[in-house]
KOLTORLO-94100 format. One record per atom (N, C-alpha, C): residue in three letters; x, y, z; atom name. Coordinates in steps of 0.001 Angstrom, whole numbers. Last residue first. Layout:
% KOLTORLO-94100
+------+---------+---------+---------+------+
: resn :      xx :      yy :      zz : name :
+------+---------+---------+---------+------+
:  Ala :       X :       Y :       Z :   CA :
...
+------+---------+---------+---------+------+
This chain:
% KOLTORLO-94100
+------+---------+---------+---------+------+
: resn :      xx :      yy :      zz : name :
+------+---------+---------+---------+------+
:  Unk :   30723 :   -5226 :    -306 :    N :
:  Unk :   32035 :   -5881 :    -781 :   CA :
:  Unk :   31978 :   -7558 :   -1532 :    C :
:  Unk :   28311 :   -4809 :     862 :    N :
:  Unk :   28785 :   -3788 :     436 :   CA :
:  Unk :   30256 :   -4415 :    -369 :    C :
:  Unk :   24902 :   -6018 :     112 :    N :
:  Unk :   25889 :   -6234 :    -151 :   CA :
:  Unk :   27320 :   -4937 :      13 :    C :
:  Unk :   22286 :   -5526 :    2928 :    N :
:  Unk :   22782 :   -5039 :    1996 :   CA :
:  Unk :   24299 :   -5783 :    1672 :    C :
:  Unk :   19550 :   -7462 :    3823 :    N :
:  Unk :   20816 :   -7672 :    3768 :   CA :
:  Unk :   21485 :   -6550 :    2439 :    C :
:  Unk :   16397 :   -7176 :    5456 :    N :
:  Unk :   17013 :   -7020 :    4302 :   CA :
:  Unk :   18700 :   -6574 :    4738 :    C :
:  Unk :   15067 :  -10439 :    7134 :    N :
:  Unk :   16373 :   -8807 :    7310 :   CA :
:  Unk :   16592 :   -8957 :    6268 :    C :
:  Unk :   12473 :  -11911 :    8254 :    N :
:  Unk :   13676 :  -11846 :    7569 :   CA :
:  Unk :   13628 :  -10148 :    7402 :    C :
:  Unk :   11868 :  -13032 :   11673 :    N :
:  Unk :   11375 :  -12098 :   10636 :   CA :
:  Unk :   12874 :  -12012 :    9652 :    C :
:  Unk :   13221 :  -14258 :   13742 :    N :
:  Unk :   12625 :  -15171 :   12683 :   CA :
:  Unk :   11711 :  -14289 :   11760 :    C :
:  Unk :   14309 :  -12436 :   15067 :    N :
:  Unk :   13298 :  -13039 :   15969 :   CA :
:  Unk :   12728 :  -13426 :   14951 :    C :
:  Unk :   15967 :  -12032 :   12362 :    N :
:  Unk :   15626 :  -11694 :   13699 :   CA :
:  Unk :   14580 :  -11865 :   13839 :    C :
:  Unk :   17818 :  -13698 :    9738 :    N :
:  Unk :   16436 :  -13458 :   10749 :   CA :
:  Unk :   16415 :  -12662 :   11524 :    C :
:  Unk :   19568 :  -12901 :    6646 :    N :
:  Unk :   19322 :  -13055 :    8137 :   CA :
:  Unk :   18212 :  -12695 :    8350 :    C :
:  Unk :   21233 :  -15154 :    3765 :    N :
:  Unk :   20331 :  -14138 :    4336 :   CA :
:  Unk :   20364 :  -14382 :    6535 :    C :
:  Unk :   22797 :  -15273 :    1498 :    N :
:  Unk :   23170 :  -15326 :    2737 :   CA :
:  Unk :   22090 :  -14467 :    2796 :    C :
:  Unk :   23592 :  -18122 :   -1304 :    N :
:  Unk :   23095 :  -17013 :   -1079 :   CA :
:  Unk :   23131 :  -17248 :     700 :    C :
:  Unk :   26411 :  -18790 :   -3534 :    N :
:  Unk :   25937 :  -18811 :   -2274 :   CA :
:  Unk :   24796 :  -18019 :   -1853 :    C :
:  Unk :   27639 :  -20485 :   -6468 :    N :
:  Unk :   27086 :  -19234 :   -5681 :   CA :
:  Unk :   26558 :  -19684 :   -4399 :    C :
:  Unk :   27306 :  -22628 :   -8668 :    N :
:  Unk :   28583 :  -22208 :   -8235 :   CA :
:  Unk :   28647 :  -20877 :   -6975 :    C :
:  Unk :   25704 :  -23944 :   -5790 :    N :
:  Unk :   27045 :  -24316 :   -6678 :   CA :
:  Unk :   26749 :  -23602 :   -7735 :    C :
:  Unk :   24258 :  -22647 :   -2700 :    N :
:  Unk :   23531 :  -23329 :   -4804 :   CA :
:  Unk :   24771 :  -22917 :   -6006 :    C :
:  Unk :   24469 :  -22893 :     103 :    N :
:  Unk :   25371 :  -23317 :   -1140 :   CA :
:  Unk :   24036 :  -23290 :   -2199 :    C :
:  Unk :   23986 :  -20654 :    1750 :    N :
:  Unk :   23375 :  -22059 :    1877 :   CA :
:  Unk :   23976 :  -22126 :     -51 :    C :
:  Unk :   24058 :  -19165 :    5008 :    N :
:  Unk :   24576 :  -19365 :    4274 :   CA :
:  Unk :   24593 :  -20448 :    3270 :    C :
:  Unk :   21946 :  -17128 :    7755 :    N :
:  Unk :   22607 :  -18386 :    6733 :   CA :
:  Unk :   22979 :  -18233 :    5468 :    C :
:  Unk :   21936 :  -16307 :   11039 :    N :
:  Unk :   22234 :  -16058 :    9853 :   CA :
:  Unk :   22591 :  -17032 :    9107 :    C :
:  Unk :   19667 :  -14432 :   13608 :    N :
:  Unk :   20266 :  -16676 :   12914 :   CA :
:  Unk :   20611 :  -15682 :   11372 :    C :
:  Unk :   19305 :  -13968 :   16737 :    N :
:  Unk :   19980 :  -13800 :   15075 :   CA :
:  Unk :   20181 :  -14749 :   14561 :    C :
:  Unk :   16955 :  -12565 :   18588 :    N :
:  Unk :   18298 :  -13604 :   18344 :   CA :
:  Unk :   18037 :  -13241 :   16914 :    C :
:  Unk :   16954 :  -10582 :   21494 :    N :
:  Unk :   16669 :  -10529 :   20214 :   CA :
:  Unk :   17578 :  -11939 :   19731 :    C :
:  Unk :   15675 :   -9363 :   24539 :    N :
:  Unk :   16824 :  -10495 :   23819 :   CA :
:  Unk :   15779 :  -10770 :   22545 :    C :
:  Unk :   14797 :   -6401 :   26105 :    N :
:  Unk :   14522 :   -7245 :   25386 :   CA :
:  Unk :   15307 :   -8093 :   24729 :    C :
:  Unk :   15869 :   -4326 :   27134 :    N :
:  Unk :   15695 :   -5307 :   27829 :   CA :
:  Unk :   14937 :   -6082 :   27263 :    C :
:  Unk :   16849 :   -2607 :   24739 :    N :
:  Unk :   15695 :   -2509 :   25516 :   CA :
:  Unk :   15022 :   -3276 :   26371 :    C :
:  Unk :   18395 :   -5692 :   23610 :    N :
:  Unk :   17912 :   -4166 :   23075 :   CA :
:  Unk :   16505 :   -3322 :   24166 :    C :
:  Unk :   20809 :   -8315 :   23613 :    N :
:  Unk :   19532 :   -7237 :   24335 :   CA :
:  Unk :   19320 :   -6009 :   23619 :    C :
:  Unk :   21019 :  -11056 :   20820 :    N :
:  Unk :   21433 :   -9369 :   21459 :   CA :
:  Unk :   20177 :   -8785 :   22887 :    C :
:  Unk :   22206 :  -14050 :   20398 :    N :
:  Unk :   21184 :  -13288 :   20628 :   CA :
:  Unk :   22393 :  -12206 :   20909 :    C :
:  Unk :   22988 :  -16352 :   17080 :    N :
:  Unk :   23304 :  -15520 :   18795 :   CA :
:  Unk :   22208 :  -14545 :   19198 :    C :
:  Unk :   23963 :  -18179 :   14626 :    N :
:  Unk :   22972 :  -18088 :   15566 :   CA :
:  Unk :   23676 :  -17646 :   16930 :    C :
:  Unk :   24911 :  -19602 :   11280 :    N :
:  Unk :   25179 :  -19016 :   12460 :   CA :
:  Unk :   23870 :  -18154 :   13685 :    C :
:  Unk :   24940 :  -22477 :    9635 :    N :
:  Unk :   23713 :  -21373 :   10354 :   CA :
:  Unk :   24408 :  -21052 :   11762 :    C :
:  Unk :   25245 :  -22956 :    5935 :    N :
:  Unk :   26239 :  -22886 :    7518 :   CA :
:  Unk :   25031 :  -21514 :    8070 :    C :
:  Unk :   26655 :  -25970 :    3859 :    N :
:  Unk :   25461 :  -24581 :    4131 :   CA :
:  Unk :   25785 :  -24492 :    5870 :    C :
:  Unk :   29678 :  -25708 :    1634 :    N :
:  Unk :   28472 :  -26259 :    2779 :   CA :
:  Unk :   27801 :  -25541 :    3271 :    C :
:  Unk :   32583 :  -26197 :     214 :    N :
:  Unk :   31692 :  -24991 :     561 :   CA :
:  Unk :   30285 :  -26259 :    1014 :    C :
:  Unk :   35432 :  -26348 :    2818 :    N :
:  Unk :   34624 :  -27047 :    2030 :   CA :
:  Unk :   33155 :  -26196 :    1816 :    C :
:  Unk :   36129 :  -24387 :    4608 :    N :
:  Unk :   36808 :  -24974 :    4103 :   CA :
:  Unk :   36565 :  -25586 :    2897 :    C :
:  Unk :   34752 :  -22837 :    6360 :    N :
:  Unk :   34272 :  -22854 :    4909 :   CA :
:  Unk :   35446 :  -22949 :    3830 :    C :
:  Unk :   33998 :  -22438 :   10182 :    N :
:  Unk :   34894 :  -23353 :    8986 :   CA :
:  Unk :   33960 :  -22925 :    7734 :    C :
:  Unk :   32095 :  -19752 :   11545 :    N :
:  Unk :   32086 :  -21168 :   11314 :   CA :
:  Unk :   33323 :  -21253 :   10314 :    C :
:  Unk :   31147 :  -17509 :   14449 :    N :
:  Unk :   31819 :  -18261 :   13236 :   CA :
:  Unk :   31907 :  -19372 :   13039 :    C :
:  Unk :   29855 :  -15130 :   16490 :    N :
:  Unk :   29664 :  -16391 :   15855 :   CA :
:  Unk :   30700 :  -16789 :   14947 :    C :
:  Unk :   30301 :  -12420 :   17238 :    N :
:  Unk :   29596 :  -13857 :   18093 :   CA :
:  Unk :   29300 :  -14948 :   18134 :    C :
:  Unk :   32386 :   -9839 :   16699 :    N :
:  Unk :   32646 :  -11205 :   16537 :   CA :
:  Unk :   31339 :  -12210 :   17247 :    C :
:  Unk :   31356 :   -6369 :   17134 :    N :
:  Unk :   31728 :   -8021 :   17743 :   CA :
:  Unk :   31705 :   -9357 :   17196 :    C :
:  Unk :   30230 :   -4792 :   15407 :    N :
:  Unk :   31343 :   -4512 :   15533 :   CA :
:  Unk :   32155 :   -5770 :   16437 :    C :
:  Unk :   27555 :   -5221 :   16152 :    N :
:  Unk :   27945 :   -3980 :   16936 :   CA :
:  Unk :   29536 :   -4315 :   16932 :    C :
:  Unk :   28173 :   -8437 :   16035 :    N :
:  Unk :   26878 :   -7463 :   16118 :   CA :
:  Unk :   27669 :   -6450 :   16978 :    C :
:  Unk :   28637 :  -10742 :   12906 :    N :
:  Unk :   29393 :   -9719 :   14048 :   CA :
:  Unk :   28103 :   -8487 :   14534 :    C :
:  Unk :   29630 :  -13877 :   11569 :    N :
:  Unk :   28588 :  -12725 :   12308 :   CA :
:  Unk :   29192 :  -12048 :   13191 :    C :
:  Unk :   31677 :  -15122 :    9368 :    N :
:  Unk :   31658 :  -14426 :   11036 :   CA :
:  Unk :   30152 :  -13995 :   10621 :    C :
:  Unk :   33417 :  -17460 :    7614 :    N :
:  Unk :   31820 :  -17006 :    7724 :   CA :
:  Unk :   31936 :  -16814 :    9144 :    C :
:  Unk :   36379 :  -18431 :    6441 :    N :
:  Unk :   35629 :  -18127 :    7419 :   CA :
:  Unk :   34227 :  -17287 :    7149 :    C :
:  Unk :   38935 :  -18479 :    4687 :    N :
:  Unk :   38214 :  -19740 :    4273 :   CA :
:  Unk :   36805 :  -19629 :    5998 :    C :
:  Unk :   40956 :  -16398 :    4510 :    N :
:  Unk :   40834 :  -17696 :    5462 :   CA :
:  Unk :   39787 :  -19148 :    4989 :    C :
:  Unk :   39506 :  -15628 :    2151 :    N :
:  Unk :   41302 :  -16060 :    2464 :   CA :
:  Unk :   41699 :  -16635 :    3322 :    C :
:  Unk :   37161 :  -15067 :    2300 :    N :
:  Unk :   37481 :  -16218 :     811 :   CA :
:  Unk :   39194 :  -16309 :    1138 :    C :
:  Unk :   34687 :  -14741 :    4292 :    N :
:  Unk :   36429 :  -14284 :    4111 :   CA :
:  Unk :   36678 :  -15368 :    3525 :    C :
:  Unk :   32006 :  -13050 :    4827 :    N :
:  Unk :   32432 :  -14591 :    4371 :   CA :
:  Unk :   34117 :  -14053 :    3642 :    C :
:  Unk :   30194 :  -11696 :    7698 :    N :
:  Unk :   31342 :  -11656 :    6796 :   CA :
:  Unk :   31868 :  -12989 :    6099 :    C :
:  Unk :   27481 :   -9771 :    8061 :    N :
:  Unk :   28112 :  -10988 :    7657 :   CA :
:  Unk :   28998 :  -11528 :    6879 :    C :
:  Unk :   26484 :   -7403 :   10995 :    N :
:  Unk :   27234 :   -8118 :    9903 :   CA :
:  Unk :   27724 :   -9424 :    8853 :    C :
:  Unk :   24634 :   -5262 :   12090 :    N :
:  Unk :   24634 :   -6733 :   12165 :   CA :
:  Unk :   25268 :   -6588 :   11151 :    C :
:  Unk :   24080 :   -2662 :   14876 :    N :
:  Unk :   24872 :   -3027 :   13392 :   CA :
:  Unk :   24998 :   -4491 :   13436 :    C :
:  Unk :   21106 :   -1235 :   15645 :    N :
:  Unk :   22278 :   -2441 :   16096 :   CA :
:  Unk :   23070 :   -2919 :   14748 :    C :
:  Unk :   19198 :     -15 :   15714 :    N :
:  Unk :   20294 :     777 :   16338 :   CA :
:  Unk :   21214 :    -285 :   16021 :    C :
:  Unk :   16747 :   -1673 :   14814 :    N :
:  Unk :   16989 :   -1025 :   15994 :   CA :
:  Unk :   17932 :    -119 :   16404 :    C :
:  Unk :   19348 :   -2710 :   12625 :    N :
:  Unk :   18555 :   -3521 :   13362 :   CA :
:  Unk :   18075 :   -3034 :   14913 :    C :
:  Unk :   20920 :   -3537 :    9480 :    N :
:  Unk :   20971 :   -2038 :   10989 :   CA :
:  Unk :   19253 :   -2758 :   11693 :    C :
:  Unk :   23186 :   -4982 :    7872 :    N :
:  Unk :   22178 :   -4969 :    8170 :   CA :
:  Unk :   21882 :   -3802 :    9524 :    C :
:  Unk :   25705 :   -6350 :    5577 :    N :
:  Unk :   25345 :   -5462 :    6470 :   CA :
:  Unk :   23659 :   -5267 :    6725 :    C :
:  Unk :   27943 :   -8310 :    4619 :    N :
:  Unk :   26457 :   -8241 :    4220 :   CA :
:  Unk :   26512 :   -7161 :    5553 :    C :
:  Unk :   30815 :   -8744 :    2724 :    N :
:  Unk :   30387 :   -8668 :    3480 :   CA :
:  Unk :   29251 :   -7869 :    3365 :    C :
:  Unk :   33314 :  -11009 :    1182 :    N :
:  Unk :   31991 :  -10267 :     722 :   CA :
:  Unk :   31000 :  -10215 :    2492 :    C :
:  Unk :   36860 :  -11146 :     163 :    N :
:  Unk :   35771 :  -11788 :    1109 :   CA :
:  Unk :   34355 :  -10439 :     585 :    C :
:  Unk :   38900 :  -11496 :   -1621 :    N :
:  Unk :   39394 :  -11279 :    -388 :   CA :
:  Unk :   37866 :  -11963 :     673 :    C :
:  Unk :   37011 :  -10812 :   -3926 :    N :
:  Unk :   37982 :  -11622 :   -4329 :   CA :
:  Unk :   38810 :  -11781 :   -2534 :    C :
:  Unk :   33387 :  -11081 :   -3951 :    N :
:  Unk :   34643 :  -10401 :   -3803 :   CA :
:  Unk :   36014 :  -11132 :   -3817 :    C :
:  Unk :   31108 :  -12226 :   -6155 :    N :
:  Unk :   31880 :  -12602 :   -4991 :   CA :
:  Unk :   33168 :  -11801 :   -5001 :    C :
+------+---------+---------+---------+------+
């Protein structure tokens, strides 16, 4: 776990997907293409499902990303269209 925050990256079609867990605010973002579309509180640690769609080719794609406590660690993975996304760690 990064000491500031640990963020997950993913490329999806062309589409940059992100997942940021910020250990200084105390916040879990999803961000697609560099946008903010989701966030949650991680005030208290708790399992947390962020969820938005994208168009791609006139097609709507959705995203569900989670976050799911196993004390002392977290693991974070993501869907699209409920196929799982390999998640790279970069921070």
């Amino acid at each position: 776990m990064g000491i500031t925050k640990d963020r997950y990256i993913a490329t999806y079609e062309a589409h940059a997907i992100e997942i940021i867990s910020n250990n200084w605010d105390k916040t879990l973002n999803l961000l697609i293409d560099g946008n903010k579309v989701a966030s949650a509180s991680r005030f208290l640690p708790h399992n947390i499902t962020l969820t938005n769609t994208f168009e791609h080719d006139g097609v709507q794609h959705t995203v569900v990303a989670k976050s799911v406590v196993h004390f002392p660690s977290t693991d974070v993975t993501l869907e699209i269209d409920s196929k799982g996304i390999i998640l790279t760690k970069t921070e």
